[in-house]
C-alpha positions as a Markdown table, in Angstrom:
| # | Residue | x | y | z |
|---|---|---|---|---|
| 1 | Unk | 0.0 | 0.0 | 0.0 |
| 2 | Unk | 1.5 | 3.3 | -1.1 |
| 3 | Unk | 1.5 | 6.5 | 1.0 |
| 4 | Unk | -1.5 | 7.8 | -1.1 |
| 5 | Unk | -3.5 | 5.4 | -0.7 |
| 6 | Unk | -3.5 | 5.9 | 3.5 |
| 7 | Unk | -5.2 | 7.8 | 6.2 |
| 8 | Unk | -4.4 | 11.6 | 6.6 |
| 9 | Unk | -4.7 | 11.0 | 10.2 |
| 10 | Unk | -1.9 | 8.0 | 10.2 |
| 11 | Unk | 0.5 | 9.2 | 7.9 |
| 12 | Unk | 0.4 | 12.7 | 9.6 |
| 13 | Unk | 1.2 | 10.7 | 12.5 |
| 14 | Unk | 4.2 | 8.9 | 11.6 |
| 15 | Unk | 5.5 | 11.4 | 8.9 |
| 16 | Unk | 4.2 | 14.7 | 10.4 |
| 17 | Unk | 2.0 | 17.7 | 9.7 |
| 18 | Unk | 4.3 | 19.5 | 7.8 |
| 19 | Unk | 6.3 | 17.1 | 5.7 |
| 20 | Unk | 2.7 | 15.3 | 4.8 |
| 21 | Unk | 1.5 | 18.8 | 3.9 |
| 22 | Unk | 4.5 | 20.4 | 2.2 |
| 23 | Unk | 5.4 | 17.4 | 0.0 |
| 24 | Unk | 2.9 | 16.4 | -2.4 |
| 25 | Unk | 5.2 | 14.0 | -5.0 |
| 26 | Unk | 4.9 | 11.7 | -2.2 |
| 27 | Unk | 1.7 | 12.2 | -1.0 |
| 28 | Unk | -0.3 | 13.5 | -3.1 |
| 29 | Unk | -2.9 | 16.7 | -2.8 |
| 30 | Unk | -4.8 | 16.8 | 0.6 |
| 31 | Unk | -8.4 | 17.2 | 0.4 |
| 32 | Unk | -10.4 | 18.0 | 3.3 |
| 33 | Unk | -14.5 | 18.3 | 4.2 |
| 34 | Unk | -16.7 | 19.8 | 4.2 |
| 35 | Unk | -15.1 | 21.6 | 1.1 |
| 36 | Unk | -14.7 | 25.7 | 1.8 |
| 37 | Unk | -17.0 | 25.4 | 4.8 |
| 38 | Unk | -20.8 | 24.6 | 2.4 |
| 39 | Unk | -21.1 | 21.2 | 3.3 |
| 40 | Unk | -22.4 | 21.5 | 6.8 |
| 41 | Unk | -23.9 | 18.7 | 9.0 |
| 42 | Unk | -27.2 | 18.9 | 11.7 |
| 43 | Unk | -26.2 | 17.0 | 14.6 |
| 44 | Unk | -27.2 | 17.2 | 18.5 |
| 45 | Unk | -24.1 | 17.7 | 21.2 |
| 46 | Unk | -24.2 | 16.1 | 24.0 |
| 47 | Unk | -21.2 | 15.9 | 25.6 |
| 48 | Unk | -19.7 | 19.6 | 26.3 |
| 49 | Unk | -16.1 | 20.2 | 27.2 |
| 50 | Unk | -14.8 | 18.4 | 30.5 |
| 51 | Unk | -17.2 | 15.8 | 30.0 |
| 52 | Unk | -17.0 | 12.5 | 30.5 |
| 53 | Unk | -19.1 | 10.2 | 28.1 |
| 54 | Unk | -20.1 | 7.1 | 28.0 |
| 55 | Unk | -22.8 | 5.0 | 25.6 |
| 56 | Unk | -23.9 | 1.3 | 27.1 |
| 57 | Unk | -27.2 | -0.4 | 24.7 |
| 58 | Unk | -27.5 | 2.5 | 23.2 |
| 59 | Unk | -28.1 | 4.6 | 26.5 |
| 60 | Unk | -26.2 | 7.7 | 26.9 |
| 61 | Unk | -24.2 | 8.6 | 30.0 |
| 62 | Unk | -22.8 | 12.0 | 30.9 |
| 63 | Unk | -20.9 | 11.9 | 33.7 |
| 64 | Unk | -22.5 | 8.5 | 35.5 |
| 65 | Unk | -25.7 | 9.9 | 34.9 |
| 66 | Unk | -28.6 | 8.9 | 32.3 |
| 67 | Unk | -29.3 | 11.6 | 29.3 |
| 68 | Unk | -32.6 | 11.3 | 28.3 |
| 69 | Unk | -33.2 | 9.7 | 24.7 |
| 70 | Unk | -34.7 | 12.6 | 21.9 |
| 71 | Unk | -38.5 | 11.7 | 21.6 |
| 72 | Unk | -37.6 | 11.6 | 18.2 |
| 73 | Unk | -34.7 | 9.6 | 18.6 |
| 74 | Unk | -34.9 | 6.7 | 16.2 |
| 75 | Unk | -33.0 | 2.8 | 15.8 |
| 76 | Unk | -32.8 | 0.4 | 13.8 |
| 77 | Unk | -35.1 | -2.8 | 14.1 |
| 78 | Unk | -35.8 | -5.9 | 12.6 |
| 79 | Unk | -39.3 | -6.2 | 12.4 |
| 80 | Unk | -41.0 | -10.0 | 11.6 |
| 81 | Unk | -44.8 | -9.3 | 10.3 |
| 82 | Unk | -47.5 | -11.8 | 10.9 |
| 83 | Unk | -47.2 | -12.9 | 7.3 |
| 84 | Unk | -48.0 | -9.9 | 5.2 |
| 85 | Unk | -45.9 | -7.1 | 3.6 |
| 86 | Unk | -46.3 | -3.9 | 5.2 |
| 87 | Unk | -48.8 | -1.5 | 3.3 |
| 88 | Unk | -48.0 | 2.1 | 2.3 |
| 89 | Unk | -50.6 | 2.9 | 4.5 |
| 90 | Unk | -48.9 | 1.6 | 7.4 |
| 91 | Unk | -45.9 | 2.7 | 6.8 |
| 92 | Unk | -47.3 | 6.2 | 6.6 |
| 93 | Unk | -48.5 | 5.7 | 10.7 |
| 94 | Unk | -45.4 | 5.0 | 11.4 |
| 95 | Unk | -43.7 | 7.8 | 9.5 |
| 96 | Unk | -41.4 | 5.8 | 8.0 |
| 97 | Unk | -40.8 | 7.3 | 3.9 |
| 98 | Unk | -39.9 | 4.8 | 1.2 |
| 99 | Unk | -35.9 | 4.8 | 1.1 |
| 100 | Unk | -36.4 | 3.2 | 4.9 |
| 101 | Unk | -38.2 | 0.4 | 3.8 |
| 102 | Unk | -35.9 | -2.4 | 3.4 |
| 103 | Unk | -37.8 | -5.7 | 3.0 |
| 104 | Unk | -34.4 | -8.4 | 3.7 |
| 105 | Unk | -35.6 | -11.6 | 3.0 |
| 106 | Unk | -33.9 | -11.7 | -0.1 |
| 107 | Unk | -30.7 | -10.6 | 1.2 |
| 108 | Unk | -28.0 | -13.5 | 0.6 |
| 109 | Unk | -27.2 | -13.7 | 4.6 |
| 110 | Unk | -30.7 | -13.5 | 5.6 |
| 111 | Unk | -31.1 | -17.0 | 6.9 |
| 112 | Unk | -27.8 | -16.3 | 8.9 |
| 113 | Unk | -29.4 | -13.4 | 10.6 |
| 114 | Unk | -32.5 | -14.4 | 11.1 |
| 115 | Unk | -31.2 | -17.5 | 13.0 |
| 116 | Unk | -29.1 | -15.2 | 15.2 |
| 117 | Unk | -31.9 | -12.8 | 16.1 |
| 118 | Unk | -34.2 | -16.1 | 16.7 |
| 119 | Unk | -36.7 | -15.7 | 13.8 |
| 120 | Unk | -38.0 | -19.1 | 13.0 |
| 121 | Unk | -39.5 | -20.3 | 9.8 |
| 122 | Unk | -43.1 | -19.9 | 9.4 |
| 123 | Unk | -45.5 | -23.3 | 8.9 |
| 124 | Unk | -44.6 | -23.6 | 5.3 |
| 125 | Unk | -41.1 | -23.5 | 5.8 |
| 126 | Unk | -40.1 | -19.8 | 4.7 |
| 127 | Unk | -39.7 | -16.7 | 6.8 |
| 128 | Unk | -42.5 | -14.1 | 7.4 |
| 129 | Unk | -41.2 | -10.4 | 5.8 |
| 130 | Unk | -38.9 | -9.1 | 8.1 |
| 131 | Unk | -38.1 | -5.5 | 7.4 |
| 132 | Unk | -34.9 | -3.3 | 9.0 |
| 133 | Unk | -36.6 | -0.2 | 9.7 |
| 134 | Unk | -35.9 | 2.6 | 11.8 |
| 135 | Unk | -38.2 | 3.7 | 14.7 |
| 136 | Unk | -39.1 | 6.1 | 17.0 |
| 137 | Unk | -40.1 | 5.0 | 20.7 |
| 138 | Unk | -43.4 | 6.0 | 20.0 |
| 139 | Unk | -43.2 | 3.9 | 16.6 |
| 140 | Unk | -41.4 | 0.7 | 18.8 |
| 141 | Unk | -44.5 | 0.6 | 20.9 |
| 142 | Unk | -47.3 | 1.4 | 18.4 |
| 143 | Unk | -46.0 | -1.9 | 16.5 |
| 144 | Unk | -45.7 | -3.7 | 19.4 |
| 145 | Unk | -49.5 | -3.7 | 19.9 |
| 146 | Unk | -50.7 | -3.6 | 16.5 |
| 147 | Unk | -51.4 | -7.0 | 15.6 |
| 148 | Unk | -49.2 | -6.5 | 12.1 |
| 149 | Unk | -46.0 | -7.9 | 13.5 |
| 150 | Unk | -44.7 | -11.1 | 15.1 |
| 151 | Unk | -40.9 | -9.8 | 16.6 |
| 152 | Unk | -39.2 | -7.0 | 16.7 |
| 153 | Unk | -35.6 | -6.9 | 17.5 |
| 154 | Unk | -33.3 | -4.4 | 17.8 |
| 155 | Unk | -29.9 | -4.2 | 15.4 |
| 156 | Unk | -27.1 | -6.0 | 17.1 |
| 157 | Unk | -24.5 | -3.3 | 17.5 |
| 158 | Unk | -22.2 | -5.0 | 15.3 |
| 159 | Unk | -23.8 | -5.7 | 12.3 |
| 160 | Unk | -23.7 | -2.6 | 9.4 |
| 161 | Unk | -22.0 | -0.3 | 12.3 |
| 162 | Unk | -18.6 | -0.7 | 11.2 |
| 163 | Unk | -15.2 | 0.4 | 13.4 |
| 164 | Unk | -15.9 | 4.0 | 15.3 |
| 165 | Unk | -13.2 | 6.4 | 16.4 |
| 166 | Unk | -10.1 | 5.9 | 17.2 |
| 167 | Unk | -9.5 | 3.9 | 13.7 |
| 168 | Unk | -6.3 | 1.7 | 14.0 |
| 169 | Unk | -6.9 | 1.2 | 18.0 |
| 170 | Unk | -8.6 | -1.7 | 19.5 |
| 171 | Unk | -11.0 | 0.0 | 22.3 |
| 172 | Unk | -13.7 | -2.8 | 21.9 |
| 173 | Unk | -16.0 | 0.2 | 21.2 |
| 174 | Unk | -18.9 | -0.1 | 19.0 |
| 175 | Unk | -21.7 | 2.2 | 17.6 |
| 176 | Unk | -23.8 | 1.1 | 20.8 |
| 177 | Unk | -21.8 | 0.6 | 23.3 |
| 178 | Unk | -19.3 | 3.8 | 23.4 |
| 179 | Unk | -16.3 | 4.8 | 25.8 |
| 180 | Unk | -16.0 | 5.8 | 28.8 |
| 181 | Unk | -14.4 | 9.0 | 26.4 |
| 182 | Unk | -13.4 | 12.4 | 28.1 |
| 183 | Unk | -14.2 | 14.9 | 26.0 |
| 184 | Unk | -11.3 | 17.8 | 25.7 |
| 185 | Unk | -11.4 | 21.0 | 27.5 |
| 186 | Unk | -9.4 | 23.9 | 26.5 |
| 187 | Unk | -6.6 | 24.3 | 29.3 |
| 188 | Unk | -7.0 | 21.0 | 30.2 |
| 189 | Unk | -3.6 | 18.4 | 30.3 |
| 190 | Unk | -3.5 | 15.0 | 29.5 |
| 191 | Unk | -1.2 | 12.4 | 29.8 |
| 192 | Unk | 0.3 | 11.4 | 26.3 |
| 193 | Unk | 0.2 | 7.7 | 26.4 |
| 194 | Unk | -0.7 | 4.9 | 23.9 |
| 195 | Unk | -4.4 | 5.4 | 24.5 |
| 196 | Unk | -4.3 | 9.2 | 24.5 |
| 197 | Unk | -2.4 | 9.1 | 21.1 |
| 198 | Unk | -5.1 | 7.4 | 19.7 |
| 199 | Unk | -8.3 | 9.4 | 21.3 |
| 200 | Unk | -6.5 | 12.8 | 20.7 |
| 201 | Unk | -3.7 | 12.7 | 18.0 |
| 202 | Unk | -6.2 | 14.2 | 15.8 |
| 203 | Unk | -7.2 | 17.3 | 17.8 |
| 204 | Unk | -3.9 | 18.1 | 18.8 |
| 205 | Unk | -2.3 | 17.8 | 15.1 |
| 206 | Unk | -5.1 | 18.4 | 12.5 |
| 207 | Unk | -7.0 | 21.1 | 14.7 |
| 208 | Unk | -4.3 | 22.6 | 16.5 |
| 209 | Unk | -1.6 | 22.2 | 14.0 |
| 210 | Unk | 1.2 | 20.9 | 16.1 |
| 211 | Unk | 3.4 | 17.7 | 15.1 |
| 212 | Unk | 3.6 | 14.9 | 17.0 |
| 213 | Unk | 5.4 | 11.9 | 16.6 |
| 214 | Unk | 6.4 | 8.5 | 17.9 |
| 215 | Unk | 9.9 | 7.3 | 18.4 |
| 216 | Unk | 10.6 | 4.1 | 20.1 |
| 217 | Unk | 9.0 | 5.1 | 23.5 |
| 218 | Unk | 9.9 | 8.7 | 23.1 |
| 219 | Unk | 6.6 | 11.4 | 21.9 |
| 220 | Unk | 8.2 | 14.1 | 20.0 |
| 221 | Unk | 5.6 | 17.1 | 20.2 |
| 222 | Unk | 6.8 | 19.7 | 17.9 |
| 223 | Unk | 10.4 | 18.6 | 17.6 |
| 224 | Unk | 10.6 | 18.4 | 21.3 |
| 225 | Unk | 10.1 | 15.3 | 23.8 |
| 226 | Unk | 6.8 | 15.4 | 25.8 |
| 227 | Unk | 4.8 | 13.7 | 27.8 |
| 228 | Unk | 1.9 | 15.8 | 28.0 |
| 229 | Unk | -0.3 | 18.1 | 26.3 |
| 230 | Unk | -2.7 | 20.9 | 27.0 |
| 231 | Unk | -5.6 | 21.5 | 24.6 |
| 232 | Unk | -5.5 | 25.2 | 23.1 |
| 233 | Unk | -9.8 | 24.9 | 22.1 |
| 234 | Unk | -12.4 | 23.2 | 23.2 |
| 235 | Unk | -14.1 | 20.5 | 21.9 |
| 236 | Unk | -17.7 | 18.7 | 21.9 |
| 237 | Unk | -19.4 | 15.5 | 20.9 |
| 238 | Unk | -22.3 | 15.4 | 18.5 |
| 239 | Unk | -24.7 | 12.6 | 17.7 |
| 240 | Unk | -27.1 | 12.3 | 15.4 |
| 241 | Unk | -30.7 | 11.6 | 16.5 |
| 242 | Unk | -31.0 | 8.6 | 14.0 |
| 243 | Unk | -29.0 | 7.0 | 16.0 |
| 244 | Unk | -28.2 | 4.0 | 13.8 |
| 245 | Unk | -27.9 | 5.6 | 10.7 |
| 246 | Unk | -25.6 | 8.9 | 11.7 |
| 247 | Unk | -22.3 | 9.7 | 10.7 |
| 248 | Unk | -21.4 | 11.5 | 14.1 |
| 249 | Unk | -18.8 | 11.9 | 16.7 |
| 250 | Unk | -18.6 | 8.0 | 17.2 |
| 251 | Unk | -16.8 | 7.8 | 14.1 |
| 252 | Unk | -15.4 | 11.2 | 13.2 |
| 253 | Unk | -13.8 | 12.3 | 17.0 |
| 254 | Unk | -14.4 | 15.2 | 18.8 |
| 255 | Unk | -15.7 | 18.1 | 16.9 |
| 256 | Unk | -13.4 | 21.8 | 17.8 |
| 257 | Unk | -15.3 | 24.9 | 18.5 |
| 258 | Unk | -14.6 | 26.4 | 15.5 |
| 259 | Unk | -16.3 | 23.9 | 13.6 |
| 260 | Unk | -19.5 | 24.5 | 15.4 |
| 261 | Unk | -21.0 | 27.0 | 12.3 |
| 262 | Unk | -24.6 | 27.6 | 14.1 |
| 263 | Unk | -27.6 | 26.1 | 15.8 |
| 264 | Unk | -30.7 | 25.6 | 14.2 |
| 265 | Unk | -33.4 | 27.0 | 15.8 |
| 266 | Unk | -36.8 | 27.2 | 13.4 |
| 267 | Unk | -38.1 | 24.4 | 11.0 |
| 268 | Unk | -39.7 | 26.8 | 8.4 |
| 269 | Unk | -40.6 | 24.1 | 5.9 |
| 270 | Unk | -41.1 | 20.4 | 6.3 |
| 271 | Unk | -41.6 | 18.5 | 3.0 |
| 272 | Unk | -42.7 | 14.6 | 2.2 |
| 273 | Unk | -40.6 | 13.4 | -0.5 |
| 274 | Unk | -43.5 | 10.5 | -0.8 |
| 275 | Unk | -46.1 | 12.8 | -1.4 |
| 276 | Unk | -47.6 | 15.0 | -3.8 |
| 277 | Unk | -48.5 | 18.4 | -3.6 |
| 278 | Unk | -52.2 | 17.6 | -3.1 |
| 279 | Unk | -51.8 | 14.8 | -1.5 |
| 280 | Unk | -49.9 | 16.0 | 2.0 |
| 281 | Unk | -46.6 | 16.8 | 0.7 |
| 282 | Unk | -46.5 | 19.9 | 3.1 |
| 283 | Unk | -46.0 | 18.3 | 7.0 |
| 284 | Unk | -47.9 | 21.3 | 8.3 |
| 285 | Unk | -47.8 | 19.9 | 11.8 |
| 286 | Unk | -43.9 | 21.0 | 11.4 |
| 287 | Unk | -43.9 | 24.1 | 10.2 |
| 288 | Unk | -42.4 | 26.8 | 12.5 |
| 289 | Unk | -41.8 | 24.3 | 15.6 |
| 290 | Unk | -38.4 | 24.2 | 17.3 |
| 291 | Unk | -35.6 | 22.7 | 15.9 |
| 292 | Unk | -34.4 | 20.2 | 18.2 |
| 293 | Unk | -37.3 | 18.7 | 20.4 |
């Protein structure tokens, strides 16, 4: 594997920011996103500087102590009917548009899966429809007592997840089970040790521009031997509210303040992409709410 071909992160690490930067034969032109700041990304923080965070089933903790889960806060669920596919009429009660409806019973490892989640065949010897959709609370327990559905199980945190942050460093961490992470706060000192390097190594070098590198057990920070550091910004952690479909702090690291463009406060127009104009394409019942709640 060639030097192009690599993570930014990695080969800043080992080569540092400047020659990585500065010497583009080797390694090529670096391109970063969002592109000139338009590519900007709706997410909820919740964990401030200082904090200590921790995700266990999908449960998040701040500090030892339970945040409360969005009302809209949705996951992802198998979901075995009785026998019949899902109408468009049903989907529509549980708000769930078109390009969430994934009917996987075709899928090549569905027998696999459905023996590990415990779906069993039905009297004829095939498997009810079993979507993967994603659902509210509110959705969870409306389908629990509809009569349209056999199971429901939640996604097993480590199937369609993939790795989460630090890449390269084997916490055990997965999309649902997080952490304990300290979030950085700006004056704060940590101790540059193997873990460290991995959480932080790209706050202190990509945000705040320093050079860090690795030789046998000495840290080189900036030319010089270290063994600490002390954040110049501080930093948060952002989560989206779907919470198994979100690109988010679980896989991109901590987010530095001057990343943080705005905060959406007004939903002035809600459209359904399912719907026609004359036919409720206009969510009235959003228009003008709160962003966030």
């Amino acid at each position: 594997m060639n030097a192009q071909d690599r993570d930014y992160d990695e080969l800043v690490y080992q080569y540092g920011w400047e020659q990585v930067n500065n010497n583009k034969r080797i390694f090529g032109d670096i391109v970063s996103r969002p592109v000139d700041r338009r590519e900007n990304y709706v997410k909820r923080c919740i964990g401030m500087p200082g904090d200590s965070l921790q995700i266990i089933d999908n449960q998040v903790y701040i500090n030892s102590v339970a945040l409360p889960t969005p009302k809209k806060a949705q996951f992802n669920y198998y979901v075995e009917t009785t026998g019949n596919l899902l109408s468009e009429k049903q989907f529509r009660k549980l708000d769930i548009s078109k390009a969430d409806q994934r009917l996987t019973n075709r899928e090549a490892d569905a027998p696999v899966l459905f023996d590990f989640l415990g779906i069993p065949v039905n009297e004829t010897g095939n498997y009810n429809p079993v979507y993967i959709l994603p659902l509210t609370q509110e959705a969870y327990h409306f389908l629990q007592k509809s009569g349209w559905v056999k199971s429901i199980h939640i996604q097993p945190s480590r199937i369609l997840a993939g790795d989460t942050y630090p890449y390269g460093y084997d916490t055990g961490w997965t999309r649902d089970n997080f952490g304990p992470v300290w979030v950085p706060k700006k004056g704060e000192t940590i101790v540059l040790d193997e873990k460290n390097l991995a959480l932080y190594t790209r706050c202190i070098v990509n945000y705040e521009e320093n050079t860090l590198r690795q030789d046998g057990n000495t840290i080189y920070l900036n030319g010089v031997p270290a063994n600490s550091y002390t954040f110049k910004y501080d930093y948060y952690f952002m989560m989206g509210d779907n919470r198994h479909n979100s690109l988010d702090s679980r896989y991109w690291g901590f987010v530095p303040e001057d990343h943080i463009v705005g905060k959406p406060l007004l939903i002035w127009m809600s459209l359904d992409k399912d719907r026609g104009w004359f036919d409720g394409k206009i969510r009235w019942n959003r228009i003008f709410k709160a962003a966030g709640n």
